[in-house]
C-alpha positions in Angstrom: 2.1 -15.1 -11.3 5.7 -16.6 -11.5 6.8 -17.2 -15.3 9.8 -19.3 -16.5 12.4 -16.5 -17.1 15.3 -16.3 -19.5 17.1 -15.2 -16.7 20.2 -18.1 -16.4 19.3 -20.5 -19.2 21.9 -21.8 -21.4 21.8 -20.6 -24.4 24.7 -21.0 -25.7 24.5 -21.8 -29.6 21.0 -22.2 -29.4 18.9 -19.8 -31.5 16.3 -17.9 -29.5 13.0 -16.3 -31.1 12.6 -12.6 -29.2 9.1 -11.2 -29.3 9.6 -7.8 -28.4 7.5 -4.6 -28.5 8.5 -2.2 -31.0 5.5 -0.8 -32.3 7.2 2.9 -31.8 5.5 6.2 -32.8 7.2 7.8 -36.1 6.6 11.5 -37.4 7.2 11.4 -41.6 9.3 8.2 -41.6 11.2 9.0 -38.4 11.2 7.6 -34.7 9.8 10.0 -32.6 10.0 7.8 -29.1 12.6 5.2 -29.3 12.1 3.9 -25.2 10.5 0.5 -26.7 13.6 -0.7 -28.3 15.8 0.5 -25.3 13.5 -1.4 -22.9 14.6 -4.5 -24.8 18.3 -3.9 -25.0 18.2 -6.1 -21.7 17.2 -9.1 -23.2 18.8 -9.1 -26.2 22.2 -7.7 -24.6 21.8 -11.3 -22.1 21.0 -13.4 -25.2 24.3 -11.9 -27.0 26.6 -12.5 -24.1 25.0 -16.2 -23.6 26.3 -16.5 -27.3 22.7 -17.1 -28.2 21.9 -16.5 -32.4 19.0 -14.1 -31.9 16.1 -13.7 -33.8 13.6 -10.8 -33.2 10.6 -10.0 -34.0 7.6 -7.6 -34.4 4.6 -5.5 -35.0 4.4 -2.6 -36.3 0.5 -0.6 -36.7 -2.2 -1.8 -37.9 -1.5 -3.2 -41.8 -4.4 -5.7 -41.2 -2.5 -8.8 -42.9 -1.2 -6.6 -46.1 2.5 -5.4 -46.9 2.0 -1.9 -46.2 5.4 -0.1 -47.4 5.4 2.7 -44.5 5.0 -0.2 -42.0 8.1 -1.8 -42.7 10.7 -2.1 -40.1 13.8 -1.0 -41.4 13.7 2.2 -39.6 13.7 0.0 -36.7 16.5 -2.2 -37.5 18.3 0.7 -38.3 17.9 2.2 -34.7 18.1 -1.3 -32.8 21.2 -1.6 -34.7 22.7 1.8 -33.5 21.7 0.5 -29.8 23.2 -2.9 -29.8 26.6 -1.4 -32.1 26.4 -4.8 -34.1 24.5 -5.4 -37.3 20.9 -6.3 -37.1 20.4 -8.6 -40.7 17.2 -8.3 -42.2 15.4 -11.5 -41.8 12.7 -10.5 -44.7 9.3 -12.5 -44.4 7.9 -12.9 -42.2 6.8 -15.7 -44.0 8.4 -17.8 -46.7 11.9 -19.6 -46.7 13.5 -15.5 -46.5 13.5 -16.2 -42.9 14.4 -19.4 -42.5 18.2 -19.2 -44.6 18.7 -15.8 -42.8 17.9 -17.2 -39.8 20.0 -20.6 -40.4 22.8 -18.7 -40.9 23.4 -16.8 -37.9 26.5 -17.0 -36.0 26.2 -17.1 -32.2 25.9 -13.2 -30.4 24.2 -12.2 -34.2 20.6 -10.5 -35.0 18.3 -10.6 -37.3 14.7 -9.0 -37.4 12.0 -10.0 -38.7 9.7 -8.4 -41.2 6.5 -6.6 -39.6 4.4 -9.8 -38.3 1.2 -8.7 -39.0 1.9 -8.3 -42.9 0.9 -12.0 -42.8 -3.1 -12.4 -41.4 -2.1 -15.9 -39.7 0.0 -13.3 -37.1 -3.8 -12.0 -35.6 -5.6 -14.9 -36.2 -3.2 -16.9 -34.4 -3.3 -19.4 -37.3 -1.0 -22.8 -37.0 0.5 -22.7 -39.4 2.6 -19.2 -38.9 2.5 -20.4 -35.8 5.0 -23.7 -36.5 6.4 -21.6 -39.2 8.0 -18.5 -36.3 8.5 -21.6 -33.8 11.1 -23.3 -36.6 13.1 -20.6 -36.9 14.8 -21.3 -33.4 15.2 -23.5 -30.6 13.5 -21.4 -27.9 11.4 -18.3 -27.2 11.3 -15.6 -25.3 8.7 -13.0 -24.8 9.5 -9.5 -24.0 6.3 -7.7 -25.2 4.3 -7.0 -22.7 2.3 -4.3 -24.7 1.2 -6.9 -26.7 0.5 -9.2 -24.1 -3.1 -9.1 -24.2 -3.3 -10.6 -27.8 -3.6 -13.7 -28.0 -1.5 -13.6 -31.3 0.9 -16.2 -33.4 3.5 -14.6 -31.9 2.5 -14.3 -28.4 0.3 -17.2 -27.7 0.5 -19.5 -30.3 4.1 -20.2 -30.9 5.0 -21.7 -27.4 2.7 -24.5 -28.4 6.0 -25.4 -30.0 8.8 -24.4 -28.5 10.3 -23.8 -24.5 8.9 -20.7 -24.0 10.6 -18.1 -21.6 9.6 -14.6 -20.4 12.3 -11.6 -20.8 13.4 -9.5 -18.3 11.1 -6.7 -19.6 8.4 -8.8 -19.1 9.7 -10.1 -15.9 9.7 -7.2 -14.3 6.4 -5.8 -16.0 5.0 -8.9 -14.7 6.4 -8.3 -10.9 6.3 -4.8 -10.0 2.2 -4.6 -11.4 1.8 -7.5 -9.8 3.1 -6.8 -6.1 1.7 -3.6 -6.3 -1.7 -5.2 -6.5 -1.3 -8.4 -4.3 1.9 -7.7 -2.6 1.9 -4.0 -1.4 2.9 -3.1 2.5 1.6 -0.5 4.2 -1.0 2.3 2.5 -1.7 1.9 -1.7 -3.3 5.0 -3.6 -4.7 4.3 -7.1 -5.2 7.4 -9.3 -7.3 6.8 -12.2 -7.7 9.3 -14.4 -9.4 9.2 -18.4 -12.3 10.5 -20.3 -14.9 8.1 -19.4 -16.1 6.1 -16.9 -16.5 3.3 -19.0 -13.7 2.9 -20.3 -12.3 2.5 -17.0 -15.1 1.1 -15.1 -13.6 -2.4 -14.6 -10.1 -0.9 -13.6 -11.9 1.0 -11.0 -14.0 -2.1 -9.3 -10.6 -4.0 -9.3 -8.4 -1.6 -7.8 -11.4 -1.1 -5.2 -10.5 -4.6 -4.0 -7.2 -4.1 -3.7 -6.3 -0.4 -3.0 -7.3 1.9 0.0 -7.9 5.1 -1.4 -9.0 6.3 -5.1 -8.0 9.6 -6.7 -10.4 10.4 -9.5 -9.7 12.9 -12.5 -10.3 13.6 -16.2 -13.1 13.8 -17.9 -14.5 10.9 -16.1 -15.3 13.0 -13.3 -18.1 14.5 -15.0 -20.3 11.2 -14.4 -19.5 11.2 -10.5 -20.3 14.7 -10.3 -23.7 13.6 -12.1 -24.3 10.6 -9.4 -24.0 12.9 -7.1 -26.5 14.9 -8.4 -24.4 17.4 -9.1 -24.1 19.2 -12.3 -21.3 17.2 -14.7 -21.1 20.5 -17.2 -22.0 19.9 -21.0 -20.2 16.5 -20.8 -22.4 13.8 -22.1 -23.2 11.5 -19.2 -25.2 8.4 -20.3 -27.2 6.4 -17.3 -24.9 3.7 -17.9 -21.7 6.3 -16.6 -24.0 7.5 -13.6 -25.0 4.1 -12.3 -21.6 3.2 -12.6 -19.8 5.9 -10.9 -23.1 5.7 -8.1 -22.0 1.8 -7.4 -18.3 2.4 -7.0 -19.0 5.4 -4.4 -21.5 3.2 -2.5 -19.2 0.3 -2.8 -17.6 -1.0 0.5 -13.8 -1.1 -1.1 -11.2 1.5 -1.4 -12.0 5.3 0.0 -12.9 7.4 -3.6 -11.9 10.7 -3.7 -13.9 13.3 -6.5 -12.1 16.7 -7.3 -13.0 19.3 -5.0 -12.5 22.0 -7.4 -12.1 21.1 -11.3 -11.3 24.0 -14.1 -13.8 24.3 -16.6 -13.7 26.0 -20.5 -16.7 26.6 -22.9 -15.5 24.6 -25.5 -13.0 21.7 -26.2 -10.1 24.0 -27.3 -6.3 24.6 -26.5 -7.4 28.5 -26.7 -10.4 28.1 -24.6 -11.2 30.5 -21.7 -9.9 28.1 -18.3 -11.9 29.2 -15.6 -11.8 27.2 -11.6 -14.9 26.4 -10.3 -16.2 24.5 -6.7 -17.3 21.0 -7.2 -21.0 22.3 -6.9 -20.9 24.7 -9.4 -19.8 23.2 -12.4 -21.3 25.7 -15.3 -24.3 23.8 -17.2 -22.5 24.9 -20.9 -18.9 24.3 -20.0 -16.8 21.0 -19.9 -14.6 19.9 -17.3 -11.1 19.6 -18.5 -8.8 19.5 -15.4 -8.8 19.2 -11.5 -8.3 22.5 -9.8 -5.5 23.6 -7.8 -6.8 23.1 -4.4 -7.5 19.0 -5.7 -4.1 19.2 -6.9 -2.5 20.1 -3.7 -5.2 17.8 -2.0 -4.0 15.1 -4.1 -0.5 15.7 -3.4 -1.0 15.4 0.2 -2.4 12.1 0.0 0.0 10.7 -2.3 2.7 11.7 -0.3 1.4 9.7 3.3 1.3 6.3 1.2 4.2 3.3 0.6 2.5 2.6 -2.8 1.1 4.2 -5.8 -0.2 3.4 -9.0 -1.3 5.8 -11.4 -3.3 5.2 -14.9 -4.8 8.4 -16.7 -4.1 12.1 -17.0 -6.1 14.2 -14.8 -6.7 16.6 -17.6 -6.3 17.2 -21.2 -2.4 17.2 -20.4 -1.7 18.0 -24.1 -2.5 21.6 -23.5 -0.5 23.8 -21.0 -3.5 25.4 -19.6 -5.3 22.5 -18.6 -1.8 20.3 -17.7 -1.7 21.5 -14.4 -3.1 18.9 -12.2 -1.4 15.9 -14.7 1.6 18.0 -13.6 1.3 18.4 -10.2 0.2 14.8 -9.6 3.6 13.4 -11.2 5.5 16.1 -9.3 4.0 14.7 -6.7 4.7 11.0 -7.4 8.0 11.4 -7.8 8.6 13.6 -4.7 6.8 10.2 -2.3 10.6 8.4 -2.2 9.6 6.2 0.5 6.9 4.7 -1.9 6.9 2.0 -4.6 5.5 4.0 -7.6 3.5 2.1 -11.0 2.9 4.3 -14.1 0.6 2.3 -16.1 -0.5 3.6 -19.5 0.5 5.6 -22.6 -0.9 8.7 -21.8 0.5 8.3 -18.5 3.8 7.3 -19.5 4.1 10.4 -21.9 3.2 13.0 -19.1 6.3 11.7 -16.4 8.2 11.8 -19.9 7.4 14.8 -20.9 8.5 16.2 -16.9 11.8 14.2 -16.7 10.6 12.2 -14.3 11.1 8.6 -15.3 14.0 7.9 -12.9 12.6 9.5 -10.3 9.2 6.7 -10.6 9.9 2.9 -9.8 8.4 1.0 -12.8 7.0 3.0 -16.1 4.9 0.3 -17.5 5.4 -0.1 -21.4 2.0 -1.7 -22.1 -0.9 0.8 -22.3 -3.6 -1.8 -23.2 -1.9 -4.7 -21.7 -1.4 -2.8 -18.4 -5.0 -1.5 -18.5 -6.2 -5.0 -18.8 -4.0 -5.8 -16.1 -5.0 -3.4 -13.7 -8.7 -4.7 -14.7 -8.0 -8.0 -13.3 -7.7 -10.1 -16.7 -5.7 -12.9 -18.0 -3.5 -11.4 -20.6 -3.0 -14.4 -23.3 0.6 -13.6 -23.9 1.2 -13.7 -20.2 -0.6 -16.9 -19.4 0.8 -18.8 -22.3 4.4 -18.6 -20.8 5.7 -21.6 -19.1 5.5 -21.5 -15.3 8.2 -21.2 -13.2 9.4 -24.6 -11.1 
């Protein structure tokens, strides 16, 4: 998939729209994870020194097309301001003719920021009109959002139906390293896939089937293969639909799946509940299963450490709680101990856990899209993605 990047255009004087991804957590009013906006400082740092007039722009939750007060972005600008150490202007909108006299009065190497983009319901509905209205703004786009890249938004789809369209070296890279670890990966590729339910990751699994050699299952998930293998799957509730699908992926001809030999169990879903370790064939009817056990742990360590490329979506436990953290933990020690292998962290959850360790540096690409890199691992067309111009 090789997108027209921003990488050596001219820009110089030119005014270039930035979609970027700055949809950032925030406890009472306050940035809690700021690693979105420094993933775009790339971008916007080459569009400054290119003497490029830059306007960026974004969502922020879920206002559903109203102007929802706490969902402004002047928390943002403030912070993206700090980063670049220039003034970001406040572009106001994002509709109306705000945006277009702040805009047409930016000096080259100057930012402004749009006002949350889905305050106006054209942004989801990828309506025309808000569509010609972003794309007159500036000369060019660029896209940089690859956690929203599986919208097919105003802002991520619609607007390069009007102007030169460009990907960012966020997305770039996004865009490369899942990519080659997929389709372009040399020697042996481990996928670990890890979540609450088999369905939600069903279609990640049959993909990666195709394209990986081995799969290491955890979380809750494991439950339904346990079940297909009629084996008890604890209390967890396992619909058919779960069971069939977990049967067809371990009678599937594609990648080698490995299940939890041991998994630690608890009688209810609870920081404070009782952790106990039990064999694969003895999970208790009454409990639930909320983490692999230690000898899966160093199991899955051993295999991660034999292989030249790893990708890794879902915790293998309810990492949010110490007790039941310790196979999310020893996977990503584990991860980041394999140096000889090109590593892919795709997800949120995922993301937060190598985080939480320290161990970003130590993986090769932290993917910043949780849905878009889920749907990518899945095998779909993400809309933002697609919409870019191709490369020559």
């Amino acid at each position: 998939m090789n997108k027209r990047s921003i990488r050596g255009v001219n820009v110089q004087g030119k005014t270039a729209l930035v979609r970027v991804d700055f949809n950032v957590p925030t406890r009472d009013g306050v940035i809690s994870d700021d690693s979105r906006i420094r993933a775009a400082l790339p971008t916007l740092s080459l569009l400054k020194e290119g003497g490029a007039k830059i306007v960026v722009c974004s969502h922020f939750g879920r206002p559903k097309g109203q102007i929802v007060e706490e969902m402004r972005l002047s928390v943002v600008r403030e912070r993206l301001s700090e980063f670049l150490g220039v003034p970001v202007l406040d572009a106001g909108g994002p509709n109306g003719d705000e945006p277009t006299q702040i805009c047409s009065q930016l000096d080259a190497g100057e930012f402004a920021l749009l006002e949350n983009l889905r305050f106006d319901p054209g942004e989801e509905s990828n309506d025309v009109d808000f569509s010609k209205h972003l794309a007159s703004l500036a000369d060019l786009y660029v896209n940089d959002a690859f956690g929203a890249a599986h919208r097919a938004h105003a802002s991520t789809a619609g607007v390069v139906d009007h102007l030169p369209a460009y990907s960012g070296l966020l997305m770039e890279r996004e865009i490369e390293m899942l990519g080659s670890s997929l389709d372009g990966s040399q020697g042996a590729t481990v996928a670990i896939v890890g979540g609450a339910k088999v369905a939600d990751k069903i279609q990640v699994l049959r993909h990666l089937a195709e394209k990986v050699d081995t799969i290491l299952v955890g979380g809750g998930m494991v439950a339904a293969f346990y079940v297909a293998q009629g084996k008890s799957g604890g209390a967890a509730e396992v619909t058919t639909e779960d069971a069939e699908a977990a049967k067809s992926l371990l009678d599937s001809r594609g990648a080698y799946v490995v299940l939890p030999a041991d998994v630690v169990t608890a009688p209810e879903f609870s920081e404070s509940s009782t952790a106990s370790i039990v064999d694969s064939s003895d999970v208790p009817q009454n409990e639930l299963i909320l983490d692999i056990g230690p000898r899966t742990a160093t199991e899955y360590a051993r295999i991660i450490s034999l292989v030249n490329t790893i990708i890794w979506n879902g915790p293998m436990g309810v990492f949010e709680w110490p007790e039941f953290a310790k196979g999310s933990v020893a996977v990503a020690n584990a991860v980041a101990a394999n140096k000889k292998a090109t590593s892919v962290i795709g997800g949120g959850s995922t993301a937060e856990i190598v985080g939480s360790l320290d161990l970003v540096d130590q993986i090769t690409h932290v993917s910043t899209g949780g849905g878009a890199s889920l749907e990518f691992l899945e095998g779909k067309v993400l809309p933002g993605v697609a919409a870019l111009d191709d490369a020559e």
